[in-house]
C-alpha positions as CSV (number, residue, x, y, z in Angstrom):
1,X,7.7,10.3,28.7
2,X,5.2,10.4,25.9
3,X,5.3,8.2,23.1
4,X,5.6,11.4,20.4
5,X,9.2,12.3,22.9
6,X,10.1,8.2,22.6
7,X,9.9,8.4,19.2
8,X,11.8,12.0,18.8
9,X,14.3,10.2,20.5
10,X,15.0,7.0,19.1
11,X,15.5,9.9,15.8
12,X,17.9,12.1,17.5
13,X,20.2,9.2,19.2
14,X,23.5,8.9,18.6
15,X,23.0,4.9,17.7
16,X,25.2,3.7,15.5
17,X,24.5,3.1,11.5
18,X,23.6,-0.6,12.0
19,X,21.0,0.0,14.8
20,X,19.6,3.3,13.0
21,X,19.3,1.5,9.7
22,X,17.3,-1.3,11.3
23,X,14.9,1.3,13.0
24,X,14.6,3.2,9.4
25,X,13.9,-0.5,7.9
26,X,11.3,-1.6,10.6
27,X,9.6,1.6,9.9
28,X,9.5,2.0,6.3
29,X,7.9,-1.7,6.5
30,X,5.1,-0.8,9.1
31,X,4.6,2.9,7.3
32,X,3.9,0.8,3.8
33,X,1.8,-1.8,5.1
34,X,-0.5,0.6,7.0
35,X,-0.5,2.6,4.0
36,X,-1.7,0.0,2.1
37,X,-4.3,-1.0,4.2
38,X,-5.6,2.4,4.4
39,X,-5.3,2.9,0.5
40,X,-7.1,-0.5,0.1
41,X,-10.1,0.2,2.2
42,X,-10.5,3.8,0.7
43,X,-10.0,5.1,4.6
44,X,-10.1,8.6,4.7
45,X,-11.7,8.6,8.0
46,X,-10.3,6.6,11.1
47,X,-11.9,7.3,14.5
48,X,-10.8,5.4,17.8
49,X,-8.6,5.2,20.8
50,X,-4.7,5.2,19.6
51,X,-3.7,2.1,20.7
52,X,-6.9,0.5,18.7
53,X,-5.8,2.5,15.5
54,X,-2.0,1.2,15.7
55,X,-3.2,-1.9,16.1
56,X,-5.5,-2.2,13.2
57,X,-2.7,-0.7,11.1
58,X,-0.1,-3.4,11.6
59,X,1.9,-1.4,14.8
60,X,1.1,-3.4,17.0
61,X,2.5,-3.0,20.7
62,X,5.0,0.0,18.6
63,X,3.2,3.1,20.2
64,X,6.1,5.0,19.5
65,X,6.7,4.0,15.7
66,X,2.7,4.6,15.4
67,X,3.2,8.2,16.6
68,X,6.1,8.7,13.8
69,X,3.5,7.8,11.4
70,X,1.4,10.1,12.7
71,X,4.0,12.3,12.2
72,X,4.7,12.0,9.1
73,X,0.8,12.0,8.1
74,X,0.4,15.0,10.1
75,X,0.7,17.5,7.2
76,X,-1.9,15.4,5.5
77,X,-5.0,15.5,8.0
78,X,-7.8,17.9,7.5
79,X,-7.2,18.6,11.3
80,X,-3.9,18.2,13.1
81,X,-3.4,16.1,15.6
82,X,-2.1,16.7,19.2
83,X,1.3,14.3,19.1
84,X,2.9,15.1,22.4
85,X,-0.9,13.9,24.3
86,X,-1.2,11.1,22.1
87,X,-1.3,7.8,24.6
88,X,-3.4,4.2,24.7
89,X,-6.8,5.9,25.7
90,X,-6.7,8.7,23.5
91,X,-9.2,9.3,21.2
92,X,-8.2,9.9,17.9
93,X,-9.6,11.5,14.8
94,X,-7.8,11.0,11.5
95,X,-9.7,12.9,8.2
96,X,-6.8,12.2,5.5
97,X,-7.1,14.0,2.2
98,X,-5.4,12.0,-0.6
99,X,-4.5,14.5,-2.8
100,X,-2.2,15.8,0.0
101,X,-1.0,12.7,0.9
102,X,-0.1,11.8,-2.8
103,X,1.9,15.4,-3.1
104,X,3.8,14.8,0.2
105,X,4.7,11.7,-0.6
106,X,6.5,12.9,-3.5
107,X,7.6,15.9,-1.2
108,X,9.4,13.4,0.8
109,X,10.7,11.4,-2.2
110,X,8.7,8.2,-0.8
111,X,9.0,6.7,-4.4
112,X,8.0,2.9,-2.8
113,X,4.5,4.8,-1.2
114,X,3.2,6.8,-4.4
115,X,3.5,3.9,-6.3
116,X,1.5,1.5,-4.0
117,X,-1.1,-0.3,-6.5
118,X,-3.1,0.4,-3.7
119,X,-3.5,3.9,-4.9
120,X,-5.5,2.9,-8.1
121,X,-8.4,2.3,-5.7
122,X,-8.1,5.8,-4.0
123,X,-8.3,8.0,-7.5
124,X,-7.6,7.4,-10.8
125,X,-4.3,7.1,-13.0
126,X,-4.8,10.0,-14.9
127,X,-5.3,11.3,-11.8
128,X,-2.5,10.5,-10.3
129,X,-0.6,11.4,-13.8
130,X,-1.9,15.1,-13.1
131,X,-0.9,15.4,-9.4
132,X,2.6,14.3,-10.5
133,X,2.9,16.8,-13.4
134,X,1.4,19.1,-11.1
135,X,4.0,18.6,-8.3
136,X,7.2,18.3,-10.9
137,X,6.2,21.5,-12.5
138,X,5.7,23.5,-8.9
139,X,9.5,22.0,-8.5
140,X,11.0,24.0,-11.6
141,X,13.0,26.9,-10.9
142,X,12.7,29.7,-13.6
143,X,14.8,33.0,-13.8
144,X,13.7,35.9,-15.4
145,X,16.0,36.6,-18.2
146,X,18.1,39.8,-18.6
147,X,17.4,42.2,-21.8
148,X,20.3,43.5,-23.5
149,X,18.5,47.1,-22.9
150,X,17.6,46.3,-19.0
151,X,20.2,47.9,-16.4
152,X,22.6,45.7,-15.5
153,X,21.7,43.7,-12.5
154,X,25.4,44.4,-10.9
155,X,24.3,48.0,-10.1
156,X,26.6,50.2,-12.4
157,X,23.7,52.1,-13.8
158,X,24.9,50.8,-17.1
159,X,23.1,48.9,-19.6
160,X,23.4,44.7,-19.6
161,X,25.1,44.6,-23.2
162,X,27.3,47.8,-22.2
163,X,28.9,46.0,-18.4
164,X,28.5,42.4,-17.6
165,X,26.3,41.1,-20.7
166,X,29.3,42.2,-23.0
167,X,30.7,39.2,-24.2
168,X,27.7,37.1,-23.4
C-alpha cells in the first residue's frame, strides 16, 4: 500500500471524532510549520528524494501525512506530481507558484496559512492586499436584473411588469 492510499485512508476511516480531530490537529501543525519554512526561505523550488523532502519540512518518519501535504499543494505546482508512486527513493520535483498557493489558501478557507508573517518575505502586502480583493471579488455572485419591458422569465410570453413583476 502506497503512502498516497495510507493517507486516503486514515481520511475516509470511520474513526471516531476524538481520534479524527487529533489527526486533523497533527496535520494542521506539520502543514503550518512546513509552510513556514518554505515561505521563510523563499522556496519555490525543492528537488530531492521524498523522504529527504518530508524530512527537511518537519514530517519526519510521517510519509503518509507528507503525501497529504502534497496533496493539498498539488493544485499549486507548476507541474503535478505523481501521488500514488510517491515512496522513500522517489525523486521529487516541487516548482510552487505563490500566487496560487496564496488564492488556494483562501479557496480552502486556511485563514491560519494566508496570514503566516512568513508571507511578507514571499511578496509584498499590497500584494497580498490585491490577491485577496482579487479572490473576494471572483466570489460575488451577480444576477442580471429583470427590466419591467423584458419578457417575463416564467415563460408566459408576457411582459415582467404585466405577470410576475406586478406588485414588485
Amino acid at each position: 500500500m502506497s503512502y498516497y492510499e495510507q493517507w486516503q485512508e486514515i481520511l475516509n476511516a470511520g474513526n471516531s471524532n476524538q481520534e479524527n480531530e487529533a489527526v486533523i490537529q497533527k496535520y494542521y501543525q506539520l502543514e503550518t510549520a512546513a509552510y513556514e519554512n518554505i515561505l521563510q526561505g523563499k522556496r519555490g523550488h525543492i528537488q530531492g528524494k521524498a523522504a529527504e523532502i518530508a524530512a527537511d519540512l518537519g514530517f519526519d518518519g510521517q510519509m503518509d501525512i507528507f503525501l497529504g501535504f502534497l496533496d493539498g499543494l498539488q493544485t499549486s505546482l507548476k507541474n503535478e506530481v505523481d501521488l500514488s508512486a510517491v515512496d522513500d527513493d522517489t525523486e521529487v520535483s516541487l516548482e510552487i507558484d505563490f500566487h496560487k498557493l496564496y488564492w488556494q489558501m483562501h479557496e480552502a478557507k486556511a485563514e491560519w496559512l494566508y496570514s503566516l508573517k512568513a508571507w511578507d518575505e514571499v511578496m509584498p502586502k499590497e500584494e497580498q492586499q490585491a490577491l485577496t480583493r482579487e479572490y473576494r471579488t471572483s466570489k460575488i455572485v451577480r444576477r442580471e436584473k429583470i427590466g419591467r419591458n423584458d419578457p417575463c422569465p416564467c415563460g408566459s410570453g408576457k411582459k415582467y411588469k404585466n405577470c410576475c413583476g406586478k406588485g414588485a
